[in-house]
C-alpha positions as a Markdown table, in Angstrom:
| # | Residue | x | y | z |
|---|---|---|---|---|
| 1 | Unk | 0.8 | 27.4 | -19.9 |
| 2 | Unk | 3.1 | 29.5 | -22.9 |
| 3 | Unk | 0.9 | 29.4 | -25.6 |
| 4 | Unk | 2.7 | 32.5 | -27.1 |
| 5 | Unk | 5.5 | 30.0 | -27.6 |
| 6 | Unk | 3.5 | 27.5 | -29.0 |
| 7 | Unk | 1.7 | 30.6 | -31.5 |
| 8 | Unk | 4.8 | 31.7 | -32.2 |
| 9 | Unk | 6.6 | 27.7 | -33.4 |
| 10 | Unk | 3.2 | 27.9 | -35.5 |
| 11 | Unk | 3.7 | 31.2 | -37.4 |
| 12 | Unk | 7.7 | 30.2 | -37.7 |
| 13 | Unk | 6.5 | 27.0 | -39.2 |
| 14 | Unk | 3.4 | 28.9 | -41.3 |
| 15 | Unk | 6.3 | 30.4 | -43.4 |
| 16 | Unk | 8.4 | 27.2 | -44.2 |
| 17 | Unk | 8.7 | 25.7 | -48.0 |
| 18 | Unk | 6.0 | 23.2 | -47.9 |
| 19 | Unk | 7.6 | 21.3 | -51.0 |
| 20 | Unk | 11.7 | 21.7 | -49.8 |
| 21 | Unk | 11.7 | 21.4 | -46.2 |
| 22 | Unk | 9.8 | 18.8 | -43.6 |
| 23 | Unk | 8.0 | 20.4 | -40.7 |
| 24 | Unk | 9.3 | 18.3 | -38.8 |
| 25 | Unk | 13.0 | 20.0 | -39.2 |
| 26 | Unk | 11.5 | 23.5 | -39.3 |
| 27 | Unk | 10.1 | 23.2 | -35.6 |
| 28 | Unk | 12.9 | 21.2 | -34.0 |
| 29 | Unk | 14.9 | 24.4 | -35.4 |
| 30 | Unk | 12.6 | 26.8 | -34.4 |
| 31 | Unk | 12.2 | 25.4 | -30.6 |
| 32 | Unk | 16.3 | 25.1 | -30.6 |
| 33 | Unk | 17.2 | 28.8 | -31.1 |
| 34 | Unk | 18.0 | 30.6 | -27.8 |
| 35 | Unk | 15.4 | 33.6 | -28.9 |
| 36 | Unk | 12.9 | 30.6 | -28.0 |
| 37 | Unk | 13.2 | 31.9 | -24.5 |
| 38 | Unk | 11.9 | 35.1 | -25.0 |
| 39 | Unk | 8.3 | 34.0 | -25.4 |
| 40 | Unk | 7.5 | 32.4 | -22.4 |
| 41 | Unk | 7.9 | 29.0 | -20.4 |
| 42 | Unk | 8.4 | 26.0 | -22.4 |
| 43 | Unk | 5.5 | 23.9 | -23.2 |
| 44 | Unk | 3.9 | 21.7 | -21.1 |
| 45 | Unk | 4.8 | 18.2 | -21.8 |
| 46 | Unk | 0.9 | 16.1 | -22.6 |
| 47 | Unk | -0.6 | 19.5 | -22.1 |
| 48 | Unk | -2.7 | 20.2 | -25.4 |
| 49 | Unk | -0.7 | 22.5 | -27.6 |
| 50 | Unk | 2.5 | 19.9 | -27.2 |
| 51 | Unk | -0.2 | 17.0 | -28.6 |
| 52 | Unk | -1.0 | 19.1 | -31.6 |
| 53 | Unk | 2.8 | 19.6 | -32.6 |
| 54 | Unk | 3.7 | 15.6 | -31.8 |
| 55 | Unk | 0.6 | 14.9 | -34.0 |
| 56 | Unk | 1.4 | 16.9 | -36.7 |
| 57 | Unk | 4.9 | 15.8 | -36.8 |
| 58 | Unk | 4.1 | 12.6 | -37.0 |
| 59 | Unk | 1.6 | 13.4 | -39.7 |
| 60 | Unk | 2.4 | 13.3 | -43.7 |
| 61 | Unk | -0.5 | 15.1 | -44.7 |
| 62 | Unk | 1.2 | 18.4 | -45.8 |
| 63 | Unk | -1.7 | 20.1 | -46.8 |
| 64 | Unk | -3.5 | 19.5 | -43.0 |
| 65 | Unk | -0.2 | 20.7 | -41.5 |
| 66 | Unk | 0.2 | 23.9 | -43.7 |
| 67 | Unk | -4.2 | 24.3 | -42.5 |
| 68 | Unk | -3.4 | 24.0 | -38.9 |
| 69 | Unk | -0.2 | 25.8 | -38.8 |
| 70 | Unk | -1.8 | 29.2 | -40.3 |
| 71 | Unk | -4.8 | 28.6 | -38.2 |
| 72 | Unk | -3.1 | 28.3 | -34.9 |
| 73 | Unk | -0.5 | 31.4 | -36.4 |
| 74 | Unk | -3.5 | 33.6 | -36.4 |
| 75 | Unk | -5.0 | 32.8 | -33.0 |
| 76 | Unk | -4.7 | 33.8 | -29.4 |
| 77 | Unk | -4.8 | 31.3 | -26.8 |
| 78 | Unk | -3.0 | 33.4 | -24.6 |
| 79 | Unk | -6.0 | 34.3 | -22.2 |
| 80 | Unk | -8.7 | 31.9 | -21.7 |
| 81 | Unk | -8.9 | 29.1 | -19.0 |
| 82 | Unk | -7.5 | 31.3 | -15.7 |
| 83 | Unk | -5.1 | 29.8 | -13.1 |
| 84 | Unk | -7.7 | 30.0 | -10.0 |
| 85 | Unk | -4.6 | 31.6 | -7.9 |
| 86 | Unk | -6.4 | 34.5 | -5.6 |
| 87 | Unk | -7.8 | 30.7 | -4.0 |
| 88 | Unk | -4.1 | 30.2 | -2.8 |
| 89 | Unk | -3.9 | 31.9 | -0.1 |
| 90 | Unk | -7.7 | 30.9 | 0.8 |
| 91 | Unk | -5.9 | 27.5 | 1.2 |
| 92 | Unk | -3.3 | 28.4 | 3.1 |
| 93 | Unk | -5.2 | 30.1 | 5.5 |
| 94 | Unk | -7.4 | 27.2 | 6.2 |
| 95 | Unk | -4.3 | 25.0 | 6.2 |
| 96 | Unk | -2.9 | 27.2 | 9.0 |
| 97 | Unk | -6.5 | 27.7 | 10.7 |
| 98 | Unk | -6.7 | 23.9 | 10.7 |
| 99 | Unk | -3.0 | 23.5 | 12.2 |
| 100 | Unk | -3.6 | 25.8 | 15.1 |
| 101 | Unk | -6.7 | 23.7 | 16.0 |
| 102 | Unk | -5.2 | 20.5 | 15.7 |
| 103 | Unk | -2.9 | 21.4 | 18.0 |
| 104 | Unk | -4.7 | 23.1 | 20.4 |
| 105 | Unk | -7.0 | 20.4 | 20.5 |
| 106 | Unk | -4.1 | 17.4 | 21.1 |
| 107 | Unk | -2.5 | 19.3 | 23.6 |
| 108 | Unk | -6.2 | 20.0 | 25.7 |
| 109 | Unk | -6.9 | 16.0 | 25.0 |
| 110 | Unk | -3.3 | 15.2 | 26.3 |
| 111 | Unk | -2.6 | 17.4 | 29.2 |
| 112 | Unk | -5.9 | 19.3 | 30.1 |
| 113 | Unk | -8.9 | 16.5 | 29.4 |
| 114 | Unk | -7.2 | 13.8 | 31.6 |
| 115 | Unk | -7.0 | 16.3 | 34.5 |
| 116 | Unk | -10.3 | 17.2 | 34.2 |
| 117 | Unk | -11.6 | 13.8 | 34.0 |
| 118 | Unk | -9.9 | 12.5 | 37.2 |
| 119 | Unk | -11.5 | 15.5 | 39.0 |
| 120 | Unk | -15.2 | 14.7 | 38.2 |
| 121 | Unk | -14.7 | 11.3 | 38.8 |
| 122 | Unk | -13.5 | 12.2 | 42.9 |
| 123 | Unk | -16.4 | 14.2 | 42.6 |
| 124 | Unk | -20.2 | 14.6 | 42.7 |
| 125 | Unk | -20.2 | 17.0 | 40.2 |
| 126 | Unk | -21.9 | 15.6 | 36.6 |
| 127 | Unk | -19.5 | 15.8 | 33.7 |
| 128 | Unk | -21.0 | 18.6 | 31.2 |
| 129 | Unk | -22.3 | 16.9 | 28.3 |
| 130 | Unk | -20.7 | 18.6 | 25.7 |
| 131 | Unk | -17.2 | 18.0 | 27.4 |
| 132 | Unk | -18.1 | 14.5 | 27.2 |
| 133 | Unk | -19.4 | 14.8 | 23.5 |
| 134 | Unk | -15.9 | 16.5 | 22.8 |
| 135 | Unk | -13.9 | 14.1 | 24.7 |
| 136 | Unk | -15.6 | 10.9 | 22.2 |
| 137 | Unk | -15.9 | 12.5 | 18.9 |
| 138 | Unk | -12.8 | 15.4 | 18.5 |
| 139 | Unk | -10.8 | 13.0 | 16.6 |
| 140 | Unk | -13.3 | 12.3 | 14.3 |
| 141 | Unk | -13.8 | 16.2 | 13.9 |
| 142 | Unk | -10.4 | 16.5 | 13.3 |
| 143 | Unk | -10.0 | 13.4 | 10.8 |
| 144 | Unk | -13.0 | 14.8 | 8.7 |
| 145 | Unk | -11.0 | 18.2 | 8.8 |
| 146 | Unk | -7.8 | 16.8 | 7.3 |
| 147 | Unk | -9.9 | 15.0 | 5.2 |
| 148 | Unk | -11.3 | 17.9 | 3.9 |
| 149 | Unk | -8.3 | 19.5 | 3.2 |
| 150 | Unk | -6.7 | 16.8 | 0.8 |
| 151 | Unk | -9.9 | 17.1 | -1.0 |
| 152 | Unk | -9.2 | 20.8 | -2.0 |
| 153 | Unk | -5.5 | 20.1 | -2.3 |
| 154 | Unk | -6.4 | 17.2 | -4.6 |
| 155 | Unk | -9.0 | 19.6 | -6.4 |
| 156 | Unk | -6.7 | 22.3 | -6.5 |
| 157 | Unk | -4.3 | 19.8 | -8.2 |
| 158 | Unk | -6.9 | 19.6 | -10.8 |
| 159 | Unk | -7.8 | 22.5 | -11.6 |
| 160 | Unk | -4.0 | 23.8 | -11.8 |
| 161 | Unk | -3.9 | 20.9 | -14.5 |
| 162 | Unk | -7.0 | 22.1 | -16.4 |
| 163 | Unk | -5.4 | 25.5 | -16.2 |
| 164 | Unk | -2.3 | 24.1 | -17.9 |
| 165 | Unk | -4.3 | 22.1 | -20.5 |
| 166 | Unk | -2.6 | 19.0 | -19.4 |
| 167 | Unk | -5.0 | 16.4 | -21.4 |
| 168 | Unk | -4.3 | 13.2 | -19.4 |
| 169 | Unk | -6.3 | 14.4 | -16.4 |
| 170 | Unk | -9.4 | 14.0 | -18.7 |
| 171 | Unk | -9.5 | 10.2 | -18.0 |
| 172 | Unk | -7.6 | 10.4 | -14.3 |
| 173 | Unk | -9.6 | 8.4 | -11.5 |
| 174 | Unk | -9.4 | 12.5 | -9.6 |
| 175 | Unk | -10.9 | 14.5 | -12.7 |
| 176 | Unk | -13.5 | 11.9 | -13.3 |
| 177 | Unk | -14.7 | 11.5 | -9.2 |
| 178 | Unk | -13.8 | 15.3 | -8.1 |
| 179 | Unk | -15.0 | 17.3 | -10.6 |
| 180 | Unk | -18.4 | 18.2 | -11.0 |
| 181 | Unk | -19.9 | 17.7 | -14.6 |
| 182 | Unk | -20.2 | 21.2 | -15.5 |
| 183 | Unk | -16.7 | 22.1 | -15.5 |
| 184 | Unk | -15.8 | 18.4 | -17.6 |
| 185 | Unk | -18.4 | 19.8 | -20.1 |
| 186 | Unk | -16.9 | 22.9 | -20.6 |
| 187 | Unk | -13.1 | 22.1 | -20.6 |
| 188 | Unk | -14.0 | 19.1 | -22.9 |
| 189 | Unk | -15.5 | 21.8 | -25.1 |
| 190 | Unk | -12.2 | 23.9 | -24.9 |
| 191 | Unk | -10.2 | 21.2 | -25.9 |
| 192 | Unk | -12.9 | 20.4 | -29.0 |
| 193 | Unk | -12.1 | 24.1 | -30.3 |
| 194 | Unk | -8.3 | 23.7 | -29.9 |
| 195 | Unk | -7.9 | 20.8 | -31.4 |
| 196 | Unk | -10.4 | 21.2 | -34.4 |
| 197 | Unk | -8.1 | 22.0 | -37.1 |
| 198 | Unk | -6.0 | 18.1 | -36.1 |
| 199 | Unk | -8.8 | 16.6 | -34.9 |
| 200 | Unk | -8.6 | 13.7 | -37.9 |
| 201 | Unk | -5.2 | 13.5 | -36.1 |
| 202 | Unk | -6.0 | 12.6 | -32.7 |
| 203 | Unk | -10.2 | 11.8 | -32.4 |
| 204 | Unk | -10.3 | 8.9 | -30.3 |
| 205 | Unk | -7.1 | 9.4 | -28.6 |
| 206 | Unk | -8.0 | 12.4 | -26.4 |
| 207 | Unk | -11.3 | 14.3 | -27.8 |
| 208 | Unk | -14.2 | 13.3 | -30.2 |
| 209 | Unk | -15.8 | 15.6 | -32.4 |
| 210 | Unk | -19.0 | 16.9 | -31.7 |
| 211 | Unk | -21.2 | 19.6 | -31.9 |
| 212 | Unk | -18.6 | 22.2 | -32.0 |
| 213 | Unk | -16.6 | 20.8 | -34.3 |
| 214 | Unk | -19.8 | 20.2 | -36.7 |
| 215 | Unk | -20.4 | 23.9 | -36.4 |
| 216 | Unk | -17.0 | 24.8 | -37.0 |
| 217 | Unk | -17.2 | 22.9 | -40.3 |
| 218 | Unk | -20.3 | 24.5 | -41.3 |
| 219 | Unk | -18.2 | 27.5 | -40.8 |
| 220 | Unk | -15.7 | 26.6 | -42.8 |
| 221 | Unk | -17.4 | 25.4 | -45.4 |
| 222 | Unk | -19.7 | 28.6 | -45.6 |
| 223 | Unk | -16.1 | 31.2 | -45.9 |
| 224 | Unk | -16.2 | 32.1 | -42.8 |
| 225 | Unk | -12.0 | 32.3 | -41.3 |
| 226 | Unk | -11.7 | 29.9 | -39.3 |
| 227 | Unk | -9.0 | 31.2 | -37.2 |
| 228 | Unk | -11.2 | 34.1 | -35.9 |
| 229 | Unk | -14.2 | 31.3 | -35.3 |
| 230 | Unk | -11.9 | 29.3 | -33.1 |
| 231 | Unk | -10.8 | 32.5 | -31.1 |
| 232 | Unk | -14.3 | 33.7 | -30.4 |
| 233 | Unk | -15.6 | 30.1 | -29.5 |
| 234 | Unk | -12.6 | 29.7 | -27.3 |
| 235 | Unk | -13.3 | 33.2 | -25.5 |
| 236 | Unk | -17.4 | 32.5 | -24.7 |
| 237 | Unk | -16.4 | 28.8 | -23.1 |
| 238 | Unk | -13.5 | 30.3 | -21.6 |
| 239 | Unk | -15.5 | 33.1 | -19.7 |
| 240 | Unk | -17.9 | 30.1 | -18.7 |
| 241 | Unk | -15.5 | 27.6 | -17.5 |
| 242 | Unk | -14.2 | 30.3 | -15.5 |
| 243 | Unk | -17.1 | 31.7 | -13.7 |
| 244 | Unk | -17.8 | 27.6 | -13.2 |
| 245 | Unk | -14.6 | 26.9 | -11.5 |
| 246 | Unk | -15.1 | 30.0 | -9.1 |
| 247 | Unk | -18.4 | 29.3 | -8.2 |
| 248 | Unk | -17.1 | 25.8 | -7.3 |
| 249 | Unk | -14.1 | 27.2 | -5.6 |
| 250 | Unk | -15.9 | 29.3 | -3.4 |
| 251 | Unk | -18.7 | 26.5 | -2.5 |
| 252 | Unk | -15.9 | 24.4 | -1.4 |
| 253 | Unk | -14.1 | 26.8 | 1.1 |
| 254 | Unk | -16.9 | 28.0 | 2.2 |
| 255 | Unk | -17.8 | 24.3 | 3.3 |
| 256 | Unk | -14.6 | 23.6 | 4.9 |
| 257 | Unk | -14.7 | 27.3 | 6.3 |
| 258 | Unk | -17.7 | 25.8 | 8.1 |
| 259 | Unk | -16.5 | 22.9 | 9.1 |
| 260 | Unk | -13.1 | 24.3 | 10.7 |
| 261 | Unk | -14.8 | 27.0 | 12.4 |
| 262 | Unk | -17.5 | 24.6 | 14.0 |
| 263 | Unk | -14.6 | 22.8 | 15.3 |
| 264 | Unk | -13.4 | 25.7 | 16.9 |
| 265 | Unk | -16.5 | 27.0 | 18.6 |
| 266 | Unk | -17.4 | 23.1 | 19.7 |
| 267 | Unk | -13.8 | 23.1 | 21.0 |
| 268 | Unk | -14.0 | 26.2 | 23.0 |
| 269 | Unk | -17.3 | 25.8 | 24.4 |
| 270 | Unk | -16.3 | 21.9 | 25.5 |
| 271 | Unk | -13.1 | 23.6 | 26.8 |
| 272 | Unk | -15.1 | 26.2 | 29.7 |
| 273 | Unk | -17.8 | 23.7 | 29.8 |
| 274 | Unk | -16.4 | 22.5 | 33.4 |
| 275 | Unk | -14.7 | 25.8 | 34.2 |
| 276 | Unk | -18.2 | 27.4 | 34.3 |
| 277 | Unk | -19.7 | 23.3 | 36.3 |
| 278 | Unk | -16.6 | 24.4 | 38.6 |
| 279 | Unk | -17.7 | 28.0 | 39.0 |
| 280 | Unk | -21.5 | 27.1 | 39.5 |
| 281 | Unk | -20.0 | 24.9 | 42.0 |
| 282 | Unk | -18.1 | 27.7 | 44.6 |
């Protein structure tokens, strides 16, 4: 997410004419010049900060636009909601742990558990129990494994889109089932502060005013800049969002971490179990 593009359309737009020149015209000049590039990726379409600027140019309230545009000139988004990336290569290490299992355990069920099968049964010797356990239920261990893993990758998808400020996820069927309340709360609270300077603009549509933006009035009503309110509000729910979305993170690897390893140990021990019947045997 480039906000220091979309701080830097709102200070070019800060110092436009109010009574010559539409604001509309000022940003679509501002976001065509080539120096445009040099802060940062373009803005993410839905995402929050590319709301605000369709709202406001479809507003005629000059005198909200000139507010928000000074307000959002004199603000840092920059660091606040952090991309959970260091939980990447968690990911990809429990993709790759889960791979290697999955295909040690089809090639045991297809070449090793047949053999072994066909030998107890021309035998007197009992089938271990946990080999028989293994040989009924490994595909459901396996299915709940996958399973598992397109639950964080569906999560992760999430949480990349919170990290983005991508507002349509706030009413997706994923958001509103995968995550838990705590971290709705507080990014629904981010998005409150952001948008509070056009929230007459697009309550109902996305956000709806609440306690924050009550204070934040009582703020501005009392002197108080509102620009430096916004940025301090935005840094405390920030900091908590974040430390919600690790602990979250961390709780759900640590599940599948479980669950993957389990299958290995169940898999290894079911594996020897009638190497070891065989060797009690001789």
């Amino acid at each position: 997410m480039s906000w220091d593009r979309f701080h830097y359309l709102c200070r070019t737009c800060s110092q436009r004419n109010t009574a010559e020149t539409d604001f509309s015209d000022v940003l679509s000049t501002a976001e065509a010049q080539k120096s445009i590039e040099l802060y940062g990726e373009q803005i993410i379409k839905k995402s929050v900060s590319d709301e605000i600027l369709s709202a406001l140019k479809q507003s005629k309230d000059t005198a909200l636009i000139d507010k928000s545009m000074l307000v959002y000139a004199h603000v840092n988004f920059a660091k606040s909601i952090d991309e959970p990336a260091k939980f990447k290569r968690v990911v990809v290490y429990l993709w790759f742990l889960a791979a290697v299992y999955i295909y040690m355990s089809s090639i045991h069920a297809l070449f090793v558990m047949p053999g072994f099968l066909s030998m107890f049964e021309n035998t007197d010797v009992a089938v271990p129990s946990l080999f028989m356990w293994y040989v009924n239920y490994s595909s459901y261990l396996t299915g709940i494994i996958v399973v598992a893993l397109l639950l964080i990758l569906f999560i992760s998808y999430q949480l990349r889109a919170i990290s983005g400020y991508k507002l349509p996820g706030l009413s997706g069927v994923y958001y509103r089932w995968l995550m838990p309340a705590g971290i709705k709360k507080s990014f629904s609270s981010i998005i409150e502060i952001i948008t509070y300077p056009v929230m007459d603009l697009i309550e109902d549509k996305y956000q709806k005013a609440g306690v924050i933006s009550a204070h934040l009035a009582d703020a501005e009503k009392s002197g108080l800049n509102l620009a430096v309110e916004i940025e301090s509000l935005l840094r405390v729910e920030a900091f908590v969002l974040n430390k919600k979305i690790e602990r979250f993170m961390i709780a759900m690897m640590s599940v599948v971490s479980v669950i993957i390893v389990g299958s290995i140990v169940l898999f290894l021990m079911s594996a020897y179990s009638p190497l070891f019947i065989m060797g009690e045997g001789l």
